[in-house]
C-alpha positions in Angstrom: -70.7 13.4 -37.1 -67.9 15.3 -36.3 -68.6 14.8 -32.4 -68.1 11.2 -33.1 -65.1 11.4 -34.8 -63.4 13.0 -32.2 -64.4 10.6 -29.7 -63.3 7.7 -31.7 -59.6 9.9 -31.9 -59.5 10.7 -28.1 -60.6 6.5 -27.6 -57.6 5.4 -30.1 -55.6 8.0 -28.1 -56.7 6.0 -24.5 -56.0 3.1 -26.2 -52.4 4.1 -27.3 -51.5 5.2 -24.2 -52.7 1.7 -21.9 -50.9 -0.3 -24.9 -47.7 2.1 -24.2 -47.9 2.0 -20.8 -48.3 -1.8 -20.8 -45.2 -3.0 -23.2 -43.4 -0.3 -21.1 -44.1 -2.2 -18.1 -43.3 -5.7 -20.1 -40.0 -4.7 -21.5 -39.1 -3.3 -18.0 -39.8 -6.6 -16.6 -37.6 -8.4 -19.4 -35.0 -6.6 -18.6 -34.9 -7.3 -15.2 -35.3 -10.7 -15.8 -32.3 -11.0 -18.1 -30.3 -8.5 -15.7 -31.1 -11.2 -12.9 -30.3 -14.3 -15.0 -27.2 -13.0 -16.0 -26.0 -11.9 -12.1 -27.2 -16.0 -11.5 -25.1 -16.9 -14.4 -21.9 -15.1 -13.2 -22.5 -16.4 -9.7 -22.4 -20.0 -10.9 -19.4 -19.2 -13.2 -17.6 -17.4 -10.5 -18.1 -20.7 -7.8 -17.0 -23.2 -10.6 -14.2 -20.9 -11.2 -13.6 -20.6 -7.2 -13.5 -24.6 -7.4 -11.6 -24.9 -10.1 -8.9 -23.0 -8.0 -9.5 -25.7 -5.3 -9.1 -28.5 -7.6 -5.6 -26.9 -8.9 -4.1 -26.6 -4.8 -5.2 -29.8 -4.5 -3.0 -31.2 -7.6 -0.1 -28.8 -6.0 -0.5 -30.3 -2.9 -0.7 -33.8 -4.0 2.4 -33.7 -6.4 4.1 -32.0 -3.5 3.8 -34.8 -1.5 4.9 -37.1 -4.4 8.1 -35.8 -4.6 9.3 -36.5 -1.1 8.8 -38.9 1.4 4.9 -39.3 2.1 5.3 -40.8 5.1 7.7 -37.9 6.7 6.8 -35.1 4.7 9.1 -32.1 4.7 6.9 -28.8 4.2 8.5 -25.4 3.6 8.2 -22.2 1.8 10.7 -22.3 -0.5 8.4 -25.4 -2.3 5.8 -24.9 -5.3 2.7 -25.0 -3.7 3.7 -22.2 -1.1 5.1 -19.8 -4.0 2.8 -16.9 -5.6 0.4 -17.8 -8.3 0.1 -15.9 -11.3 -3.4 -14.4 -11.7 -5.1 -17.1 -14.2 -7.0 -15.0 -17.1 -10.5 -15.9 -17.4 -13.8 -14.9 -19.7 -15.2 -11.5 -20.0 -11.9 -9.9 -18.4 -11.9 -11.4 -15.1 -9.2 -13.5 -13.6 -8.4 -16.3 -11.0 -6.0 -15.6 -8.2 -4.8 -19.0 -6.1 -3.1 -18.9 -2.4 -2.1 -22.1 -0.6 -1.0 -20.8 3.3 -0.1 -23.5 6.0 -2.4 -22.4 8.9 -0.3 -25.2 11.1 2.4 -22.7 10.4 0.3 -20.5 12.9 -0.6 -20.8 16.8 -3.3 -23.3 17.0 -5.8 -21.9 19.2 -7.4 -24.9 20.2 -4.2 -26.3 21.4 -4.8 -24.5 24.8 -7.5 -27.9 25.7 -5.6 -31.4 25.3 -8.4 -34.5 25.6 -10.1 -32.0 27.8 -7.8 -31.0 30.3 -6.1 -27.5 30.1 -2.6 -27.9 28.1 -0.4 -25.5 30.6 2.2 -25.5 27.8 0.2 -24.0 25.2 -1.1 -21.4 27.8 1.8 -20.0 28.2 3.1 -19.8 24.5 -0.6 -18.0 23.7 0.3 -15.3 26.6 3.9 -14.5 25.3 2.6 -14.3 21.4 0.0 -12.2 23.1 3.0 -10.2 25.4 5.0 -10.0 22.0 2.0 -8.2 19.8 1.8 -5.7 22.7 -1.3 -7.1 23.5 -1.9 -6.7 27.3 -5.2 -8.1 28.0 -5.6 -11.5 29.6 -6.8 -13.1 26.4 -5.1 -16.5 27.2 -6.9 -17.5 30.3 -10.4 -16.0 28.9 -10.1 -19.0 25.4 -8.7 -21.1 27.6 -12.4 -21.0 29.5 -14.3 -20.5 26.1 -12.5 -24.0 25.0 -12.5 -26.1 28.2 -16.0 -28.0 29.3 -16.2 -26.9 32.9 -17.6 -23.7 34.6 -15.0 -22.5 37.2 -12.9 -19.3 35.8 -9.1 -19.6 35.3 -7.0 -17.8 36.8 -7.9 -13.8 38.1 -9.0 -12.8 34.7 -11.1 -15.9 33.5 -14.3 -16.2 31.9 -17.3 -18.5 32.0 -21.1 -18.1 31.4 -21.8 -15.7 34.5 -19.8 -13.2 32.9 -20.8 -13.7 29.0 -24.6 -13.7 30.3 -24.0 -9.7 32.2 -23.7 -8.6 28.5 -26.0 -7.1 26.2 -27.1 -9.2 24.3 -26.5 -11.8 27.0 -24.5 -15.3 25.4 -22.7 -18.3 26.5 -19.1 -19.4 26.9 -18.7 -22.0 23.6 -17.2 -24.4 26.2 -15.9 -26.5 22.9 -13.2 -26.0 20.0 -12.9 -23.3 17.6 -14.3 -24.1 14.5 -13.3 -20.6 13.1 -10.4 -18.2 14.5 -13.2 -15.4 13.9 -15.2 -17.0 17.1 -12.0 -15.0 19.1 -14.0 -11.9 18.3 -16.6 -13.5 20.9 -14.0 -13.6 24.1 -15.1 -11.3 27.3 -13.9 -7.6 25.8 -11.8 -8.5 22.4 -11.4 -5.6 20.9 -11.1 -4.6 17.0 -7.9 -3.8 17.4 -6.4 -6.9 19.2 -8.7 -9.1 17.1 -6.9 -7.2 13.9 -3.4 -7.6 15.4 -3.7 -11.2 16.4 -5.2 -12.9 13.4 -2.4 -13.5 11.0 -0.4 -15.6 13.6 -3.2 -18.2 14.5 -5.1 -20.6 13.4 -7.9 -22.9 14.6 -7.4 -26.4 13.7 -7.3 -30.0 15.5 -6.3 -29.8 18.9 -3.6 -32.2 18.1 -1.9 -30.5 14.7 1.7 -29.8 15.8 3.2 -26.2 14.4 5.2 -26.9 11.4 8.6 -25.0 12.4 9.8 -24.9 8.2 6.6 -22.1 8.3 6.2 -21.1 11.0 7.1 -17.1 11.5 9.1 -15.6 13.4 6.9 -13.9 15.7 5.2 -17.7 16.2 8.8 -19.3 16.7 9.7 -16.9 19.8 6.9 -17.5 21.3 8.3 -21.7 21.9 9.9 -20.6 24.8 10.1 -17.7 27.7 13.6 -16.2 27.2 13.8 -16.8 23.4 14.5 -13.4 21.8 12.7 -12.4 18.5 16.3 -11.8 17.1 17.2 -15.7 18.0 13.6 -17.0 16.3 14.6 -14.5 12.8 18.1 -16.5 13.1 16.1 -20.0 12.8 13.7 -18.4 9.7 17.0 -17.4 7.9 18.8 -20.5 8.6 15.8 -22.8 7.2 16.0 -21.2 4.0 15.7 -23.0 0.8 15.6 -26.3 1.6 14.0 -26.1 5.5 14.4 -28.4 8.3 14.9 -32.0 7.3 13.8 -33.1 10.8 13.2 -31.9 14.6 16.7 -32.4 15.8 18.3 -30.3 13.2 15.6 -27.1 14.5 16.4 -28.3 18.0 20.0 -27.9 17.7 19.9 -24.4 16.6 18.8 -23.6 20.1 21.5 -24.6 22.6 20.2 -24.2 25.9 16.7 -23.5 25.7 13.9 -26.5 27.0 12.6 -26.3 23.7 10.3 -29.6 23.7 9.6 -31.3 20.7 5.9 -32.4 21.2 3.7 -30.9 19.0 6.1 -29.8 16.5 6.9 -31.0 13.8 8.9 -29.8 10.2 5.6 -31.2 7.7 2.6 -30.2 7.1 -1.2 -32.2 6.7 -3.7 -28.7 6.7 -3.3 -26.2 4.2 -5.5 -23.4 3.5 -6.2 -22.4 0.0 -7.8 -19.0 -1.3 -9.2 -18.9 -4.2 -10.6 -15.2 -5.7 -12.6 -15.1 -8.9 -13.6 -11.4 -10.9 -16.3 -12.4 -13.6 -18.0 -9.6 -15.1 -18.8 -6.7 -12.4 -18.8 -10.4 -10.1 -16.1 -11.2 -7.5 -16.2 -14.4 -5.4 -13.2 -15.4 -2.3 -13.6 -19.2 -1.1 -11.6 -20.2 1.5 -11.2 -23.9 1.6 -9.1 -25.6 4.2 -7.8 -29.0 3.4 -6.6 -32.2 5.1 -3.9 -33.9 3.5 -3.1 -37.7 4.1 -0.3 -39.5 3.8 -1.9 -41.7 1.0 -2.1 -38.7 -0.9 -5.7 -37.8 -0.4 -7.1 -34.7 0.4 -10.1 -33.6 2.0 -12.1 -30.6 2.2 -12.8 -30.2 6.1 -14.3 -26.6 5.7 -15.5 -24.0 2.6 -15.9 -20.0 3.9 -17.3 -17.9 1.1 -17.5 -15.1 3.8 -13.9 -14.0 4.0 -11.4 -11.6 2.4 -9.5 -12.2 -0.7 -5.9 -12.5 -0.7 -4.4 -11.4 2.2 -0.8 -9.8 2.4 1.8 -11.4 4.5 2.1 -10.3 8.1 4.4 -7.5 9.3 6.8 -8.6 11.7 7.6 -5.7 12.8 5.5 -5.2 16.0 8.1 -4.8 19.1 11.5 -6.4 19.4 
């Protein structure tokens, strides 16, 4: 009898133990699901949030426009939309941080290619920016292959597939327009560093988007024309202040002298890039949008990026005078 009494204690025991073991392995599971359906539920929040931040540029931008002269827009950075945003407070302790940048105040990269023939104009301003950053490799010629449709090399230090295909792995020249100013990382031996020291003064947009000289930098400005000094270009920045250029020939008169040529310049602005970064919970989301302004007053969204930084400080001029 009392053989079979311990039996039935050491099966209750057994039995105790697999019932432990299993809600131990159910409760675990539960709490992985509601750990994962809360991460989803911050993720959702934090891309509404990030849109949200869209949606607000966008009702900048537009009332921007409003206020002037839609047809002849005068963009500059002493306006609303180009002023720091204060951080919008949001749920659970985050926040929402809003930038609106004019890329067009930038080099345009894709500028070197006009209706497929090589823009010798644009060449040249790419290698002075490049001369003024202290940046001495023959970067120009090399996107200036990557962008073109052909296969001969330009110049002594071009590129083109027989020299993309010697690496390792082996790729192609794009032979097409930037659709991203990261695709510079791809040129025949960019570096880190040049990559790094070049980005904040270019951009990657339509071939045909003129440089907006009321935002343009000055690093950007002295790079118009060979013989303008970067203490000349800081001049024009200083002299645009508060209300910028009205028009081309007030910029133009500033320098006497210089062939300055007003073709693809302009003093307005129709892209505008817009970063919006979102903290929910231990969640943190950056969308880059870049929009297309009309002169209706309709904006577009030609590209979202959720892969980039947040926001970015402003670029140091001081590189070499």
């Amino acid at each position: 009898m009392k053989a079979q009494r311990g039996v039935a204690l050491i099966t209750v025991m057994l039995v105790v133990a697999v019932v432990t073991v299993v809600c131990a392995g159910i409760i675990a599971r539960q709490q992985l699901s509601i750990r994962s359906s809360a991460n989803q539920l911050h993720v959702r929040q934090a891309w509404q949030y990030a849109l949200g931040g869209e949606t607000l540029a966008k009702a900048l931008l537009r009332r921007d426009l409003q206020q002037g002269d839609p047809r002849a827009p005068v963009d500059h950075l002493d306006e609303a939309w180009a002023q720091p945003l204060a951080p919008f407070a949001l749920d659970e302790g985050g926040e929402l941080r809003v930038q609106i940048s004019d890329p067009t105040g930038r080099f345009n990269l894709n500028s070197l290619v006009d209706q497929g023939a090589p823009n010798d104009a644009a060449v040249a301003q790419f290698g002075r920016l490049l001369g003024g950053l202290q940046i001495d490799a023959p970067y120009a010629e090399r996107l200036l292959d990557w962008l073109d449709a052909d296969q001969e090399p330009s110049g002594g230090y071009g590129a083109e597939d027989n020299q993309y295909l010697l690496a390792a792995p082996a790729y192609r020249a794009a032979n097409r327009v930037l659709v991203d100013v990261s695709e510079l990382r791809l040129l025949l031996e960019m570096t880190e560093v040049d990559y790094r020291r070049l980005l904040p003064w270019v951009s990657a947009l339509p071939a045909d988007a003129p440089l907006n000289v009321n935002t343009a930098s000055a690093r950007v400005l002295a790079s118009l024309v060979e013989g303008l000094p970067l203490s000349t270009a800081e001049g024009l920045v200083a002299r645009r202040a508060g209300q910028g250029y009205a028009d081309l020939p007030s910029f133009l008169a500033q320098l006497p002298g210089l062939p300055v040529s007003s073709q693809r310049l302009a003093v307005g602005s129709q892209y505008f890039q817009v970063i919006s970064e979102v903290s929910v919970a231990d969640r943190r989301q950056v969308l880059r949008s870049t929009l297309q302004r009309a002169s209706d007053g309709r904006l577009y969204v030609l590209a979202r990026d959720l892969g980039q930084g947040g926001v970015a400080p402003a670029p140091d001029e001081e590189v070499e005078r």
